[in-house]
N, C-alpha and C positions, 0 to 999 in steps of 0.2 A: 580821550575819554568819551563814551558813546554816553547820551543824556538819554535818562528816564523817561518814560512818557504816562503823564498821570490817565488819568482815568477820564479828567474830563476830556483830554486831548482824543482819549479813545471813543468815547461818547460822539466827538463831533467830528470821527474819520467816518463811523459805521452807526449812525441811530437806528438803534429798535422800535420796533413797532409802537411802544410802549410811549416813546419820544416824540414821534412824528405824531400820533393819533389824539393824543390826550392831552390834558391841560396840567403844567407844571409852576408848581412853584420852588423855589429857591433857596433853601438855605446857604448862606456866603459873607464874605466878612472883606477886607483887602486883601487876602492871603487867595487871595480864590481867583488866581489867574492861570491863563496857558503860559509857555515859555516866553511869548512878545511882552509881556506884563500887561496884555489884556484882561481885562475881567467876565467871569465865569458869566456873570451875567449879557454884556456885549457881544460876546461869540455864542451864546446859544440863543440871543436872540434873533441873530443874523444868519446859522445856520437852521434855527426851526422855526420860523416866522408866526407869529401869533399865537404860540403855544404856551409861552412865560404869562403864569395870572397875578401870581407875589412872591415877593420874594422875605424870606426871614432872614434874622440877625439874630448871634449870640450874645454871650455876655460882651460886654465893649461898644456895642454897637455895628451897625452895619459898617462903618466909619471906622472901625475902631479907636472913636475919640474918647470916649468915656474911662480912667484912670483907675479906677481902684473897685475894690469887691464893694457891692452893695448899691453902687452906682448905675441905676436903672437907664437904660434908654426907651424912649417913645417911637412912637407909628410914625409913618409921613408915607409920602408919595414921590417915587423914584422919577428925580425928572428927567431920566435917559429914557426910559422903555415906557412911565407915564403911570405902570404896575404900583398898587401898594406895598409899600415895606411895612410888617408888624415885626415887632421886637418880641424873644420867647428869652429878655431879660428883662421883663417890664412890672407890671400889675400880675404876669401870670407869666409862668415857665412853662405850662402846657399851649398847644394850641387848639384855639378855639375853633368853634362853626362858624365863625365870622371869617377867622384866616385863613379856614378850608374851604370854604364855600365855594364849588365849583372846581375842584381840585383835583384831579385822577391820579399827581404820582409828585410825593415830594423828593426832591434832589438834591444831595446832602455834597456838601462842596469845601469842604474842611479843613484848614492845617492841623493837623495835633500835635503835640511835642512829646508824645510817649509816655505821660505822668498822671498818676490817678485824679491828682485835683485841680487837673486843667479841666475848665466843666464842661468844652464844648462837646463830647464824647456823654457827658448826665443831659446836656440838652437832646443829642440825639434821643437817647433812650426813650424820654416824653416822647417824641414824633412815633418815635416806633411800637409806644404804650396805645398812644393814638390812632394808630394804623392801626393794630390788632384789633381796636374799637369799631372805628369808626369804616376799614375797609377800603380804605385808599392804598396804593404801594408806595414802597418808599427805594428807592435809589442812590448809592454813595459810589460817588467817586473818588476811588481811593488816592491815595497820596502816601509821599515817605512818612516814616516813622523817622524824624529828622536825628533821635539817638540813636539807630539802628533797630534791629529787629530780634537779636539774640539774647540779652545779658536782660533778664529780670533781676528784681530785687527788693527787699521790705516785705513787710506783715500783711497782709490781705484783711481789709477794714472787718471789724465786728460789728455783727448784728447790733448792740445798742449805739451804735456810732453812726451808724450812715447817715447821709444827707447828699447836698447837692455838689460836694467835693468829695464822694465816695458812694453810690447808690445800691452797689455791687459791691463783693467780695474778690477785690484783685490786687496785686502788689503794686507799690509806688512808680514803679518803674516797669512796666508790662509788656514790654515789646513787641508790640504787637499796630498793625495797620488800624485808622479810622473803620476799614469795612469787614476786619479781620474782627477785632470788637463789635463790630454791628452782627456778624455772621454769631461769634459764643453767645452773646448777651441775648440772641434770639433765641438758642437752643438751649442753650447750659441754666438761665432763666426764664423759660418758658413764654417769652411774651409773644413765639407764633404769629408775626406782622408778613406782610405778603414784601420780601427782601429779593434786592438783586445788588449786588454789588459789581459793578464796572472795574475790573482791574488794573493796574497797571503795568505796563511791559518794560521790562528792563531793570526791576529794583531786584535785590537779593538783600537777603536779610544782616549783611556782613555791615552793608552802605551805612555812612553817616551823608548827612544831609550835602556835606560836598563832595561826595561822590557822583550825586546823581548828576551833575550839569545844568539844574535848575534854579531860578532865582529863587533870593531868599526878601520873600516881602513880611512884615512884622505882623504875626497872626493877631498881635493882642499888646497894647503901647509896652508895654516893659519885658518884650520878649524882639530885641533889638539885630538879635543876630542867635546863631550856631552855636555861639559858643555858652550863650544864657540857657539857651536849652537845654544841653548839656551839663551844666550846671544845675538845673532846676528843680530833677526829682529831690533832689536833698535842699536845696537854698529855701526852696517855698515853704517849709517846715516853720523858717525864721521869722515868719508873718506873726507868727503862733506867740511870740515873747517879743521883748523891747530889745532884743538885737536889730539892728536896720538890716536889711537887706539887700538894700542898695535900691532902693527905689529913689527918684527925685535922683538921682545922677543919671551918667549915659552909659556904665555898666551894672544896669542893675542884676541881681543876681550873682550875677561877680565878686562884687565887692561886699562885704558885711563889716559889720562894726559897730563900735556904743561911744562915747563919750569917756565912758567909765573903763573901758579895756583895758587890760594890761596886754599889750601886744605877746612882748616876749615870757609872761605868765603863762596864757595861755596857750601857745603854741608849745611851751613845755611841757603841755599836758594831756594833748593828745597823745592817742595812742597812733605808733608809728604807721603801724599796716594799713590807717586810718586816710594814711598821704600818700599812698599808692599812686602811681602815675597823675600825680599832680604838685606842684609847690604855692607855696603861700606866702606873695609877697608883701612886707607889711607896706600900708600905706594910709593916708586920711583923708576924708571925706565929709563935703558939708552937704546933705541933702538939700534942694530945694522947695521939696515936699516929703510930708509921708514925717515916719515916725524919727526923731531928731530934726526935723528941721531949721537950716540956719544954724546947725551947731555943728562943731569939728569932730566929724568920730575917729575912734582908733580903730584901725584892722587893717583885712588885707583883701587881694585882688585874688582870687581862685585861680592856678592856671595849668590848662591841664595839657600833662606831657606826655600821657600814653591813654587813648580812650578806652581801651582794652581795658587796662590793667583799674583804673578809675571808679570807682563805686560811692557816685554822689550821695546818695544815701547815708550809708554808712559814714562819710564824711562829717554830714552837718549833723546827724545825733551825735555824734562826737563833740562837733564845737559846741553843741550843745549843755552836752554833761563837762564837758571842759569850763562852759563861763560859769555855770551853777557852782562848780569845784574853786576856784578860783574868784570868784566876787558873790557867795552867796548874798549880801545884802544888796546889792547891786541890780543883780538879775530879774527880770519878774517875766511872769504868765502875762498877755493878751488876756480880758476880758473879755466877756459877750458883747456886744453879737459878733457872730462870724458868719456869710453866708447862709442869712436868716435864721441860724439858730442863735435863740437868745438868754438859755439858761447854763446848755454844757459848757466848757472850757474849749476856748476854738483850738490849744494844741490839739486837742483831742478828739477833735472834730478832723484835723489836719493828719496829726498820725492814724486814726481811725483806731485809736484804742486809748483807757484810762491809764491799765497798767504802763504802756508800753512810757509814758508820761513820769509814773511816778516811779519806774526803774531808773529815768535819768535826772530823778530827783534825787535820787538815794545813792547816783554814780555808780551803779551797775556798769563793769566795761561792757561798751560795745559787741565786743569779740560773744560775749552770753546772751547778748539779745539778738545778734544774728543765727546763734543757735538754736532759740528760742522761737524762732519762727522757720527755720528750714525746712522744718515738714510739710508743712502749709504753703511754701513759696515750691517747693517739689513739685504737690499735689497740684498746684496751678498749670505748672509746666506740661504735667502729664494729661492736665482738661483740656490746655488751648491748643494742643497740639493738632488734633481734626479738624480745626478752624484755620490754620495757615496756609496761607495760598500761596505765598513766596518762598523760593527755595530759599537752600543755607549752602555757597558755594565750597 
């Protein structure tokens, strides 16, 4: 198998003028290595000497130690290169004249996992909000889209929903590249930021993240490997209600569950097409944090046996409307706040729609809410398509 070669690998065969002349800073997280599992940071500071001024962190931290949504991390000073690290998850999600100060070209160095409300993709946007402002350039080194790069999927968020898990109108699952979204999100929404994106050589849009032949280091604590990613467009939904998720275990995402489950209830109650290349095995589970903690929940382990055929999404609105159907007294909505909104309902901060919420109140099948946005998830398909720079073999 021939291995990918990301963008910053490309960055530090051939730097542009842009690289060598000017002062850079960093956006980067652990996930932000070449193939040795060096860091984006240590190899561009060894290949462009004096050029690094600071470096940022997303949600999680630079570290990615910080656990859970709302969990701010703070500034410090990088004691490898000596450079300040600001956090743009801290007091403020924009960047400042203080983090800029002296800055010619920020460098976006990013895992994403292909999912509308993984936010490091809403941090970008800030930078690039920023750039169009303030007239700095901004640079992304692209990386796999570790679900691949073909199968969209879900409702493209509404205007009275967006926030910092949804900024834009795109589907839960969008296949599309970190610098492929940096490329639409500049055109398609007008933020006009002075963009280059660094490509990379060898991906096709077919790949899942182990096709490429690159490590997989954990962009964000509870995105532990491949197969959580995979899982994720649909599991992350489960934030949104008192189903666990599987956080506080070592397959979160994976696994879900409540206390209250009736296993083989609800597995009765999905809708078949729903388990499309994947099976659900039952199993239990005691978080050690996060929501059930120290209690034994009932559920199951996700495990998916055809990626193709697979449509996380669709999945977990399922288990969705299946626990509501099956334990209505049981089940409940997540209250405020959710990623600083503190009045809406965070399912619906999460799904990026009211209705879409109270259809799986009311046990709408699934099968008529994927209906119910096909047109809209078409019309995406049909936007993004001048913004893709990866073939489809």
């Amino acid at each position: 198998m021939s291995r990918v070669r990301t963008g910053l690998e490309h960055l530090l065969e051939s730097p542009p003028a842009w690289a060598r002349q000017g002062k850079l800073a960093l956006l980067a997280n652990p996930a932000s290595v070449g193939p040795s599992y060096r860091h984006a940071r240590d190899l561009i500071s060894e290949a462009l000497p004096s050029r690094l001024g600071a470096l940022y962190s997303p949600q999680h931290g630079f570290f990615a130690d910080k656990q859970d949504n709302m969990i701010e991390s703070g500034h410090g000073l990088d004691p490898v290169t000596g450079v300040p690290v600001f956090s743009l998850y801290g007091e403020t999600r924009w960047p400042t004249d203080e983090m800029l100060d002296g800055i010619d070209t920020v460098v976006v160095d990013i895992q994403d996992v292909g999912t509308r409300v993984y936010t490091f993709i809403w941090t970008l946007t800030y930078i690039m909000e920023a750039a169009a402002e303030k007239g700095f350039h901004v640079a992304i080194l692209d990386r796999p889209n570790p679900i691949g790069g073909i199968k969209t999927e879900g409702n493209l968020t509404e205007a009275a929903f967006t926030s910092f898990v949804g900024r834009y109108p795109i589907p839960m699952r969008h296949g599309m590249t970190m610098g492929e979204l940096a490329l639409f999100f500049n055109e398609r929404f007008g933020i006009g930021c002075d963009l280059t994106v660094v490509p990379m050589k060898g991906w096709t849009r077919s790949m899942h993240f182990g096709d490429t032949g690159l490590p997989w280091v954990l962009p964000s604590p509870n995105m532990p490997c491949e197969e959580a990613a995979l899982v994720y467009p649909g599991q992350v939904i489960l934030e949104g209600c008192n189903l666990s998720e599987g956080r506080g275990t070592t397959r979160p995402f994976e696994l879900f569950g409540a206390p209250y489950l009736d296993t083989e209830k609800l597995l009765a109650c999905l809708t078949p097409a729903s388990l499309a290349g994947c099976t659900l095995r039952e199993t239990g589970f005691e978080p050690t944090f996060g929501k059930w903690q120290g209690e034994l929940c009932r559920g199951f382990q996700i495990h998916v046996t055809d990626r193709e055929r697979f449509s996380p999404y669709r999945l977990s609105l399922d288990i969705v409307r299946a626990a509501i159907v099956c334990h209505p007294d049981d089940f409940s909505w997540k209250e405020p706040p959710y990623e600083y909104e503190y009045e809406k309902c965070p399912m619906d901060m999460i799904l990026g729609s009211k209705h879409l919420r109270e259809c799986l109140e009311n046990g709408v099948p699934v099968d008529e809410l994927e209906k119910g946005w096909q047109d809209e998830l078409n019309g995406f398909d049909r936007e993004r398509e001048p913004f893709l720079i990866y073939p489809t073999p």
